[in-house]
N, CA, C and O atoms as a CHARMM CRD file, in Angstrom:
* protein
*
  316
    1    1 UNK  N    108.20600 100.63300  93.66200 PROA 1      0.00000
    2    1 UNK  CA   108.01500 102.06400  93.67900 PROA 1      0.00000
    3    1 UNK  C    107.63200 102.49300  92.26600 PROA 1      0.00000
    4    1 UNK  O    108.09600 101.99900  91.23900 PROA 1      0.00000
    5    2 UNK  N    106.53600 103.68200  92.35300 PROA 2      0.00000
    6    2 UNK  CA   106.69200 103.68600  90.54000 PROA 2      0.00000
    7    2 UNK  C    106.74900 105.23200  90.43000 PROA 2      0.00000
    8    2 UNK  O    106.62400 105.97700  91.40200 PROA 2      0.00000
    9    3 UNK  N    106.97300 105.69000  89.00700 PROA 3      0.00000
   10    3 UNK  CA   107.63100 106.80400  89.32300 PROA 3      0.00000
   11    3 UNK  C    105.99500 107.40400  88.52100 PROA 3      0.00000
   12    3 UNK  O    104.96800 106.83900  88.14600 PROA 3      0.00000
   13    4 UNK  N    106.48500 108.80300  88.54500 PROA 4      0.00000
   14    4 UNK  CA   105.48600 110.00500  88.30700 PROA 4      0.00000
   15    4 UNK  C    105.99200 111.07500  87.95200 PROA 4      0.00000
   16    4 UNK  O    107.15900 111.36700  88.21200 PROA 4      0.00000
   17    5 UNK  N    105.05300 111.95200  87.19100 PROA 5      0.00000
   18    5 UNK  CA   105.56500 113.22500  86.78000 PROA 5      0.00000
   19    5 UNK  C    104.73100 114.55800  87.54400 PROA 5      0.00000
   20    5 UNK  O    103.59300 114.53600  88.01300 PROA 5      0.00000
   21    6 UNK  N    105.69900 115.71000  87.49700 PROA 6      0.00000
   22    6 UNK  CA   105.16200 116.80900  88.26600 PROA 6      0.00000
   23    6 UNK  C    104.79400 117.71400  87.10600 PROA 6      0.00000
   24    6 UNK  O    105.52900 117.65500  86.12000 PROA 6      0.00000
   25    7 UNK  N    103.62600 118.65300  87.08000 PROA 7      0.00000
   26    7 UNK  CA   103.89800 119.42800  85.96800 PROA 7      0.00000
   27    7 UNK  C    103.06300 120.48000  86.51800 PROA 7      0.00000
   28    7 UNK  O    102.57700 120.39600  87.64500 PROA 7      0.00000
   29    8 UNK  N    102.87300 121.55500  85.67300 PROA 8      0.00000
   30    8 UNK  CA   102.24800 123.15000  85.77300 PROA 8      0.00000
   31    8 UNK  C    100.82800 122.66500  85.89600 PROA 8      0.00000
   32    8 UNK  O    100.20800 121.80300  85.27300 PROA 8      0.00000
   33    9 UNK  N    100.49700 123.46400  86.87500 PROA 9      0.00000
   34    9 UNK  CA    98.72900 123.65900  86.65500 PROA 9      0.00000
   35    9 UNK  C     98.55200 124.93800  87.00700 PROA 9      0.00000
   36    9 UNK  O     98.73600 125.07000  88.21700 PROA 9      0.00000
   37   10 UNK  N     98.15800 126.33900  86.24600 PROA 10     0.00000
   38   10 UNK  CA    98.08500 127.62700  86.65400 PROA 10     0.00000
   39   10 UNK  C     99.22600 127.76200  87.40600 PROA 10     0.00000
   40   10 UNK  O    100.36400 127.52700  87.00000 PROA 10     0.00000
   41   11 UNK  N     98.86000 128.21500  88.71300 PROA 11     0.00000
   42   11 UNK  CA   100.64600 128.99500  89.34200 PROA 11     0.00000
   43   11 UNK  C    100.93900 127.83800  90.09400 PROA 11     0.00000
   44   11 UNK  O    101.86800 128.16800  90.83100 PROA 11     0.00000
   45   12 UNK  N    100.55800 126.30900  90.36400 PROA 12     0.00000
   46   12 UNK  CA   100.88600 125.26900  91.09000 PROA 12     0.00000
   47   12 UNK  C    101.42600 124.33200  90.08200 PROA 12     0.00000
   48   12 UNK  O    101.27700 124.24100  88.86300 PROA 12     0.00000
   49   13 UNK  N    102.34900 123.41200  91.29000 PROA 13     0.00000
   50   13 UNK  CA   103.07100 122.17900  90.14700 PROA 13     0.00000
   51   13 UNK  C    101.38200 121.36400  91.23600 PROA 13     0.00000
   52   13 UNK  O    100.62800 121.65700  92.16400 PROA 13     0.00000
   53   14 UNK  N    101.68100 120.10500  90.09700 PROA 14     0.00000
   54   14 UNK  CA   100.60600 119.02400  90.12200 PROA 14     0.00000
   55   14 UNK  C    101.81400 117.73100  90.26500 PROA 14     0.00000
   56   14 UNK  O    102.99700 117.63100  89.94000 PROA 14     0.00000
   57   15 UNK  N    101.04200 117.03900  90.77800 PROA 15     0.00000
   58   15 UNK  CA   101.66500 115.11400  90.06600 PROA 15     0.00000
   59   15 UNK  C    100.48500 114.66200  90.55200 PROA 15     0.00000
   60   15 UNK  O     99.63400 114.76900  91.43400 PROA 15     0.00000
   61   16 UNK  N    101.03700 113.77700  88.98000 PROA 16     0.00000
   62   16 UNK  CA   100.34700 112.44900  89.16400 PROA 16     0.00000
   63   16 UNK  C    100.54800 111.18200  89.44300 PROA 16     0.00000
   64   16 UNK  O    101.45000 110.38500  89.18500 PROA 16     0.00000
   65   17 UNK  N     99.07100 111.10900  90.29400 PROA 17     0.00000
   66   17 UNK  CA    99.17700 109.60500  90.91900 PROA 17     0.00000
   67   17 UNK  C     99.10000 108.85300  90.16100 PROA 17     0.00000
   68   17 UNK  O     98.31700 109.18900  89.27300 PROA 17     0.00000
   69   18 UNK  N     99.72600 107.52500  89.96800 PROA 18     0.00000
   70   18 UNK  CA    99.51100 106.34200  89.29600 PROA 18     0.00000
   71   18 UNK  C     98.40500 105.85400  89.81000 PROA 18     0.00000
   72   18 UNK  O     97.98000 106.25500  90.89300 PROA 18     0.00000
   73   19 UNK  N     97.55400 104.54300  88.80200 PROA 19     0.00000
   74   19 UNK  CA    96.34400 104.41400  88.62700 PROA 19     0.00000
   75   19 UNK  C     96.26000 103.83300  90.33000 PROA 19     0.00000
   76   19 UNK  O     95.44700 104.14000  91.20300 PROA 19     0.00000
   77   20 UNK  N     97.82000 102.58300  90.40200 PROA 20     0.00000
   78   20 UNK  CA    97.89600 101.44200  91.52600 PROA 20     0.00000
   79   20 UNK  C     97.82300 102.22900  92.72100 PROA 20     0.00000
   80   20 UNK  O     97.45700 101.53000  93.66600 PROA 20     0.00000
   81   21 UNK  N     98.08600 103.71500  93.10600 PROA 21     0.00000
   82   21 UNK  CA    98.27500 104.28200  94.29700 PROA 21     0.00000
   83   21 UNK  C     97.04400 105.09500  94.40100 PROA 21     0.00000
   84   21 UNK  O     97.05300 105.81800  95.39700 PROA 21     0.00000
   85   22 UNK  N     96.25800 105.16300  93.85000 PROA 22     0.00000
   86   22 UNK  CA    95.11500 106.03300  93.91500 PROA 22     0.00000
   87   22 UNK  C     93.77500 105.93100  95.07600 PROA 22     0.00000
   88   22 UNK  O     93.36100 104.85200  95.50100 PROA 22     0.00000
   89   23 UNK  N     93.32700 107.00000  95.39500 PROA 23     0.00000
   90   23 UNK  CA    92.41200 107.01800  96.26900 PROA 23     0.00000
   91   23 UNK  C     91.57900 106.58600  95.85300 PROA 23     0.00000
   92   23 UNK  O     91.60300 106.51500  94.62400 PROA 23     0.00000
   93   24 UNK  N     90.19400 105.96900  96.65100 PROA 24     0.00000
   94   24 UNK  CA    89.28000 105.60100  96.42000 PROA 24     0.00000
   95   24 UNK  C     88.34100 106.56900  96.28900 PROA 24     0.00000
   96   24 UNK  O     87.35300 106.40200  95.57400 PROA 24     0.00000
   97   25 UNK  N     88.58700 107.79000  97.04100 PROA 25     0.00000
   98   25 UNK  CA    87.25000 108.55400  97.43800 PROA 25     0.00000
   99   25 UNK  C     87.88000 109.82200  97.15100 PROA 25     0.00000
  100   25 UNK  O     88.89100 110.15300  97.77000 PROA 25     0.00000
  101   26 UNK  N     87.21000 110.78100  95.99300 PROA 26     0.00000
  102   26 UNK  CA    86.94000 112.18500  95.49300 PROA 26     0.00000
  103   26 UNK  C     86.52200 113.14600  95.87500 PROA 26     0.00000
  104   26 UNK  O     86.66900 114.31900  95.53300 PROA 26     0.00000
  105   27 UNK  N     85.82800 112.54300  96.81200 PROA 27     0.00000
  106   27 UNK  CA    84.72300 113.82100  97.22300 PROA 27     0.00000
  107   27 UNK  C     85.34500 114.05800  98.89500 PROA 27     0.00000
  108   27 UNK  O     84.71600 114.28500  99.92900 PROA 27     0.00000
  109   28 UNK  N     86.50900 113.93500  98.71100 PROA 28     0.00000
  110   28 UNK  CA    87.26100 114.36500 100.08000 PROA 28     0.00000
  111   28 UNK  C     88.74200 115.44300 100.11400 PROA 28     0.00000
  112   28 UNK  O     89.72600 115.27600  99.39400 PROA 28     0.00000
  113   29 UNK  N     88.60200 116.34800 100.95700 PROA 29     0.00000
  114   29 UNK  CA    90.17300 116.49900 101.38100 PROA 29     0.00000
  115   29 UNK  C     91.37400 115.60800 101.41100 PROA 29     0.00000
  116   29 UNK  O     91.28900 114.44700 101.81100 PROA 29     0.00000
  117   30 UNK  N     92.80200 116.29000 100.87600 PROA 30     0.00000
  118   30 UNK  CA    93.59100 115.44900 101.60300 PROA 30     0.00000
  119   30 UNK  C     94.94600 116.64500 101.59400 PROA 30     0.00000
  120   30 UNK  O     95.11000 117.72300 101.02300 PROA 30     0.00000
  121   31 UNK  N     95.71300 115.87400 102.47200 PROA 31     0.00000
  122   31 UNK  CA    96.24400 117.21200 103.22300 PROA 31     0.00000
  123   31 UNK  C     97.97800 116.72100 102.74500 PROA 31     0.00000
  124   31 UNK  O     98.29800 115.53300 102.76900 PROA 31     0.00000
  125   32 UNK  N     98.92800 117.77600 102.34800 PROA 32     0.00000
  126   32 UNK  CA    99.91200 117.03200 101.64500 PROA 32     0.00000
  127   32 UNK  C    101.36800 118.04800 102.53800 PROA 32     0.00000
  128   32 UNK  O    101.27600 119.24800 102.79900 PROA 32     0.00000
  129   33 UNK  N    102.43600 117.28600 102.81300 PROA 33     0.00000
  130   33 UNK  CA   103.45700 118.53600 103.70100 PROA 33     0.00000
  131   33 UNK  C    104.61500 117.72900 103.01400 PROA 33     0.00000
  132   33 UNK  O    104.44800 116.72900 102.31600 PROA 33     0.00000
  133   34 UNK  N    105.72000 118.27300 103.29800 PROA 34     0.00000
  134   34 UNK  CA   106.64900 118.45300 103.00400 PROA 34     0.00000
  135   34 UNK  C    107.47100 117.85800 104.07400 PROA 34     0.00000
  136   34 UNK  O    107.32400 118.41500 105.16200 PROA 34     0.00000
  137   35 UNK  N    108.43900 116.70200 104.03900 PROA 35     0.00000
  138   35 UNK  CA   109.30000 116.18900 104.97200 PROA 35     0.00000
  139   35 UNK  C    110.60700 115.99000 104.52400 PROA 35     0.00000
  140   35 UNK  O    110.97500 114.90600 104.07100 PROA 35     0.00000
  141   36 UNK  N    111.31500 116.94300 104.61900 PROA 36     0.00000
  142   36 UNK  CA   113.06000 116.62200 103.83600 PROA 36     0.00000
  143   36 UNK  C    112.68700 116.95900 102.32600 PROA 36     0.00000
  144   36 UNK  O    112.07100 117.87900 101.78700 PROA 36     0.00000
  145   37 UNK  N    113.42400 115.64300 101.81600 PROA 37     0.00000
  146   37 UNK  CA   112.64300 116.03100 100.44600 PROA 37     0.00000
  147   37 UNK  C    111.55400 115.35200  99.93000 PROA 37     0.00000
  148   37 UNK  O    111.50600 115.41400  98.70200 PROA 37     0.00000
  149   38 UNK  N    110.49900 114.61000 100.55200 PROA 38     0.00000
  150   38 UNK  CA   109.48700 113.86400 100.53300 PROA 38     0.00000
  151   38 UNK  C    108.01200 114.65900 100.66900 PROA 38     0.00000
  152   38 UNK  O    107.72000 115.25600 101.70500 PROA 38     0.00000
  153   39 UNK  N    107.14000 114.60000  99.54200 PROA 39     0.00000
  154   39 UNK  CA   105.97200 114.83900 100.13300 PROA 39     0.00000
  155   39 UNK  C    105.14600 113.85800 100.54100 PROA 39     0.00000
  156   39 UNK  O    105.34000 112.76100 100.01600 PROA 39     0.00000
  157   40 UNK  N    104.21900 113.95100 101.38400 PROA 40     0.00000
  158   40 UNK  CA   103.47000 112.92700 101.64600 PROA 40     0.00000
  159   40 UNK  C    102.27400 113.67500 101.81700 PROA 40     0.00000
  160   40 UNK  O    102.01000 114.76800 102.31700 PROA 40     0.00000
  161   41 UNK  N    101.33500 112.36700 101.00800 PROA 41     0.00000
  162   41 UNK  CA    99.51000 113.03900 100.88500 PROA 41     0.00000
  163   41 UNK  C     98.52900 111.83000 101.66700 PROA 41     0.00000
  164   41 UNK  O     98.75100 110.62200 101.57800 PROA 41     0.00000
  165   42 UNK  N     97.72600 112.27000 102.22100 PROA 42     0.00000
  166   42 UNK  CA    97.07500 111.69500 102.85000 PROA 42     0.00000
  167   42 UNK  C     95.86900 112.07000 103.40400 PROA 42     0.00000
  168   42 UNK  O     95.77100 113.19400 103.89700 PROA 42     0.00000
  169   43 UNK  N     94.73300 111.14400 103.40200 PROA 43     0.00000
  170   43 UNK  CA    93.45100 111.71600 103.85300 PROA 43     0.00000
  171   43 UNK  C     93.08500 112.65900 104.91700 PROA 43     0.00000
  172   43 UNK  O     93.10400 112.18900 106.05400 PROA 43     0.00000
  173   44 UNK  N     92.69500 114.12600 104.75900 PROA 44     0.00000
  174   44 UNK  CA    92.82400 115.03500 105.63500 PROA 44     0.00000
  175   44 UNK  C     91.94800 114.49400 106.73200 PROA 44     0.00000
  176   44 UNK  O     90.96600 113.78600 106.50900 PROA 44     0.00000
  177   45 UNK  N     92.32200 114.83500 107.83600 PROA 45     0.00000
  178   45 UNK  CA    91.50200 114.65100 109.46300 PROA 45     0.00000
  179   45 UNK  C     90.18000 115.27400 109.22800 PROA 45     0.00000
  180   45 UNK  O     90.00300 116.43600 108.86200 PROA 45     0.00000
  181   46 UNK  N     89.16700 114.29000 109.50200 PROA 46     0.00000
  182   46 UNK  CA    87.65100 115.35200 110.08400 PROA 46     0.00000
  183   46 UNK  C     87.67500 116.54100 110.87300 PROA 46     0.00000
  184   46 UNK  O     87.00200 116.12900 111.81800 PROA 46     0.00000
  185   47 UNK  N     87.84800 117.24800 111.05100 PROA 47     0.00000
  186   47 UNK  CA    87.20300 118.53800 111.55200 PROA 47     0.00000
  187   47 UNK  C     85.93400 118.33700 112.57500 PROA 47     0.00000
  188   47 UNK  O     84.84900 118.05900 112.06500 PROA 47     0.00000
  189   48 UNK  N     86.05000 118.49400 114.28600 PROA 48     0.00000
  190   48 UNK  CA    85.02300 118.45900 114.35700 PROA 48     0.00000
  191   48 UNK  C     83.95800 119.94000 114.68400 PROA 48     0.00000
  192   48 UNK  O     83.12000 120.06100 115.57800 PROA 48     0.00000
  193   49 UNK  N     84.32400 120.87000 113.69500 PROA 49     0.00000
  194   49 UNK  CA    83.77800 122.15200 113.85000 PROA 49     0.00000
  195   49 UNK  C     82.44400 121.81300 113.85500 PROA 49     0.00000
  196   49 UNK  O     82.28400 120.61800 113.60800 PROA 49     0.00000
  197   50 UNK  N     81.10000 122.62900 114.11000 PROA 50     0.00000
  198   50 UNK  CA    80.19900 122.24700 114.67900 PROA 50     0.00000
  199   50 UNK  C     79.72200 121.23900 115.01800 PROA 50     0.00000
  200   50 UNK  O     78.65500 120.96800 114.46800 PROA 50     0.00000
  201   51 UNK  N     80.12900 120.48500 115.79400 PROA 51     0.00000
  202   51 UNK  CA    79.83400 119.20500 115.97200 PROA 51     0.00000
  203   51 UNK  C     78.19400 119.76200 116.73400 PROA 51     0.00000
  204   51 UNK  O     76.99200 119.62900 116.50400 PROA 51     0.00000
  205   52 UNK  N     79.12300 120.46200 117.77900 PROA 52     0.00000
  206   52 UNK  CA    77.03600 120.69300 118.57400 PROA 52     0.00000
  207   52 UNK  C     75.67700 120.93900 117.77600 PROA 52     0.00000
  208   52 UNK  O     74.57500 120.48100 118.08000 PROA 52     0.00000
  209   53 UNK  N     76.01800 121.83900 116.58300 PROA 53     0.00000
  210   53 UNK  CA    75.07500 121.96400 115.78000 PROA 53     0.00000
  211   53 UNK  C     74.61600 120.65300 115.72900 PROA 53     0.00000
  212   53 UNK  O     73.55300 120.34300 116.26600 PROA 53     0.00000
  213   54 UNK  N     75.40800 119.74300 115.05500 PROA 54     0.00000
  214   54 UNK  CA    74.96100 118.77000 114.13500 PROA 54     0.00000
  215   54 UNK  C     74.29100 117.88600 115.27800 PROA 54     0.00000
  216   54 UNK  O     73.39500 117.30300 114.66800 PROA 54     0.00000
  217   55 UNK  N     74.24600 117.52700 116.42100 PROA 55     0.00000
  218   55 UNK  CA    73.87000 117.06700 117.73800 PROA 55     0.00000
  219   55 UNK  C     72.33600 117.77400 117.71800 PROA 55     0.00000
  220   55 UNK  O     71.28200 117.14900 117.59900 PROA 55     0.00000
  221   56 UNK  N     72.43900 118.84000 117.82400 PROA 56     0.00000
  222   56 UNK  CA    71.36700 119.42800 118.14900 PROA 56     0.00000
  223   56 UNK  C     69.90500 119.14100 117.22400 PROA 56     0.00000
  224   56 UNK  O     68.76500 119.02500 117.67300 PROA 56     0.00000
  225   57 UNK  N     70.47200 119.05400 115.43100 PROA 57     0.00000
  226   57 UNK  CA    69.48200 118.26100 115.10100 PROA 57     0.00000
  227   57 UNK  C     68.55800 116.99700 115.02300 PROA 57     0.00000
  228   57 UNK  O     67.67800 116.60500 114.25700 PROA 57     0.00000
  229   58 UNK  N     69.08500 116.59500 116.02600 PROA 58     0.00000
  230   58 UNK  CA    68.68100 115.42800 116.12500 PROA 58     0.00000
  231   58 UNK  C     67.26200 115.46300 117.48900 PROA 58     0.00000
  232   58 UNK  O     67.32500 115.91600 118.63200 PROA 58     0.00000
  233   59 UNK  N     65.97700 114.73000 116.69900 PROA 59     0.00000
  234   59 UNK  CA    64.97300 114.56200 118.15800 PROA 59     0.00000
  235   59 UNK  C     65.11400 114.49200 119.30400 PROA 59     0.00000
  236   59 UNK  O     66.17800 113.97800 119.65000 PROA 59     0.00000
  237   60 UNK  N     64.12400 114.96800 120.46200 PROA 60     0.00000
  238   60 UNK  CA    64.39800 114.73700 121.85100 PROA 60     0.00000
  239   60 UNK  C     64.23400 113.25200 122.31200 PROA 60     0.00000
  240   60 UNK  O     64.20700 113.01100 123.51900 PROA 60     0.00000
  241   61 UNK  N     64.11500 112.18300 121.32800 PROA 61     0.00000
  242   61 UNK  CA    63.73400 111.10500 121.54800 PROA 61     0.00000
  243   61 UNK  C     64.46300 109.97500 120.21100 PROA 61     0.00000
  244   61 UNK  O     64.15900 108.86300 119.77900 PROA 61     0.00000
  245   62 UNK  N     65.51800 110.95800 119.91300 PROA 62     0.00000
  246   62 UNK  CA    65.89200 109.89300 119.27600 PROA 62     0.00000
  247   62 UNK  C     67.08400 108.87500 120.20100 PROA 62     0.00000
  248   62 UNK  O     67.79800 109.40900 121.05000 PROA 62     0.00000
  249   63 UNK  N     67.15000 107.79200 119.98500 PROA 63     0.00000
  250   63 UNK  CA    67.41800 106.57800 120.50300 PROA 63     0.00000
  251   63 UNK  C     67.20700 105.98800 121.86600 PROA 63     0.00000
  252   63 UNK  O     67.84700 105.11700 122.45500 PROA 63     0.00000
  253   64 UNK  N     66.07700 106.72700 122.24600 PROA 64     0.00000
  254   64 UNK  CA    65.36700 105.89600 123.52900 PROA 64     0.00000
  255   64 UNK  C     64.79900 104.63200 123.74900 PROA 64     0.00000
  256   64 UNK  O     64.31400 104.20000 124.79500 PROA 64     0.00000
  257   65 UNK  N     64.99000 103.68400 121.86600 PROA 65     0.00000
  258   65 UNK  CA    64.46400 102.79600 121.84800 PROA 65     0.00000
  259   65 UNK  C     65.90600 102.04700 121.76000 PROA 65     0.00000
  260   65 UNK  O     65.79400 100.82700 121.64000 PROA 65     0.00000
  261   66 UNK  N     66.85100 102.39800 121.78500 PROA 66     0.00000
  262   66 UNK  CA    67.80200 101.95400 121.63300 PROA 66     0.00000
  263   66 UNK  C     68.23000 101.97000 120.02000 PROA 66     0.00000
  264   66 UNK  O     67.71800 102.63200 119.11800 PROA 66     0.00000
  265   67 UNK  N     69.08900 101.23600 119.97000 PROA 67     0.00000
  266   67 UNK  CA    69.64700 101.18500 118.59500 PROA 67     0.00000
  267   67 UNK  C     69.12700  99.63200 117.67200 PROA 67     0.00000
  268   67 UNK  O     69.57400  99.43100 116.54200 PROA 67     0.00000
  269   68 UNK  N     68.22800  98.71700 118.29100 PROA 68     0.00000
  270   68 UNK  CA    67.66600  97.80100 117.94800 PROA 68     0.00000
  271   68 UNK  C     68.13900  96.31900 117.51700 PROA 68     0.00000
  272   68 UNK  O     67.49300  95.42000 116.97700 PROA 68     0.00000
  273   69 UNK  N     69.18000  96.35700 117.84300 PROA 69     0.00000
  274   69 UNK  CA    70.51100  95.46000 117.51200 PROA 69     0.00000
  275   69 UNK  C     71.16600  94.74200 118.65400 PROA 69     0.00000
  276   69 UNK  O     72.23700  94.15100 118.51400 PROA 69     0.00000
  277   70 UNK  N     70.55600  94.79600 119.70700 PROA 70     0.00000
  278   70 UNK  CA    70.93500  94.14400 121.04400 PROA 70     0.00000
  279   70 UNK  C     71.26100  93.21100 120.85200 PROA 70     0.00000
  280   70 UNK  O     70.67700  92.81100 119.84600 PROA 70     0.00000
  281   71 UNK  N     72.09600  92.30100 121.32600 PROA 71     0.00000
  282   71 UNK  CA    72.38100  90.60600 120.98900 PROA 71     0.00000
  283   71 UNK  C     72.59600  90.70400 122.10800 PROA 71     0.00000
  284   71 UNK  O     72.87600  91.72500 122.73500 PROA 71     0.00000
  285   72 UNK  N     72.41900  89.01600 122.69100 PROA 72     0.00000
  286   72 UNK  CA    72.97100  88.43000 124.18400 PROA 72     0.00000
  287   72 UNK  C     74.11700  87.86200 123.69400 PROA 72     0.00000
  288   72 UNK  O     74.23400  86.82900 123.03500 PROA 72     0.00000
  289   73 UNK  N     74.85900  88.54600 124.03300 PROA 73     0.00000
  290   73 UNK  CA    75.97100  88.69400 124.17000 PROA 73     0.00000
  291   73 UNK  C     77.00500  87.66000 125.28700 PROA 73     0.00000
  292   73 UNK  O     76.77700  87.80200 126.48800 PROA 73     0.00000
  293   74 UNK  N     77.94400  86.80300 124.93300 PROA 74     0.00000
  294   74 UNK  CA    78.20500  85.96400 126.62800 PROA 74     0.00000
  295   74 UNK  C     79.14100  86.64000 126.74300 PROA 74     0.00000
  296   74 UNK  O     79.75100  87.30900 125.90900 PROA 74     0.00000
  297   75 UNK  N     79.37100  86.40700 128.36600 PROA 75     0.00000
  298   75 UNK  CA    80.23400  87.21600 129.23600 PROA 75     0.00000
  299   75 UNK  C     81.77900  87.20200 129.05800 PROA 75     0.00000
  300   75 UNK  O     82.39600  86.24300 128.59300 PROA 75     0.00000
  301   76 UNK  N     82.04400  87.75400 129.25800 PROA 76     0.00000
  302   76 UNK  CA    83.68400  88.24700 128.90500 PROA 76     0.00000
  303   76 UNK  C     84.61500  87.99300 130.01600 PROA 76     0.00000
  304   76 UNK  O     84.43800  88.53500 131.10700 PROA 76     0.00000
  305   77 UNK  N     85.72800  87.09100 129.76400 PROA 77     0.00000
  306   77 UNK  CA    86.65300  87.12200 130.43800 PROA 77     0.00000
  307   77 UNK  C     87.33000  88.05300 131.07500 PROA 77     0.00000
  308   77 UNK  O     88.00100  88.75700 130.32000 PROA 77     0.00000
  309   78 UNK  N     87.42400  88.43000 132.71300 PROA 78     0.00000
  310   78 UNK  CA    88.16800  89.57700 133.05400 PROA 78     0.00000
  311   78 UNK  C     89.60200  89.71800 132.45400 PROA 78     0.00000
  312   78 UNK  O     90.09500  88.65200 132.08400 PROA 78     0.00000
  313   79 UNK  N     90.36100  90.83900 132.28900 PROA 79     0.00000
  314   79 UNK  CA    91.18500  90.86000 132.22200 PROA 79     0.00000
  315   79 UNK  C     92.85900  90.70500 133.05400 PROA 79     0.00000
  316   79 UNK  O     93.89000  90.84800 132.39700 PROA 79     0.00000
């Protein structure tokens, strides 16, 4: 376990992560709550707010050729 400090940032406390626990990725949300006396942070959930939009840009013909990656594939044991 390693420890960390909390400190002032404007009207919020902050901590910091140690280098070993650190996220990989910056350019994301992450969503942090309160359990007893534990916080826990973790990569916020996608959102799928406009998803239709984002559907909609797409051609009337995109992937009619398929996705181009077909393999023969052998058959699968029923379950």
């Amino acid at each position: 376990m390693s420890l960390t400090k909390v400190f002032k940032s404007g009207n919020s406390q902050a901590v910091r992560i140690p280098a070993e626990l650190q996220y990989d990725r910056l350019d994301m949300d992450y969503e942090i709550e309160r359990v007893g006396d534990e916080l826990r942070i973790r990569p916020a959930r996608r959102r799928l707010t406009n998803l239709m939009e984002k559907f909609q840009g797409f051609s009337d013909d995109f992937m009619t050729q398929g996705r181009g990656d077909e393999l023969d594939e052998p058959e699968r044991d029923m379950l």
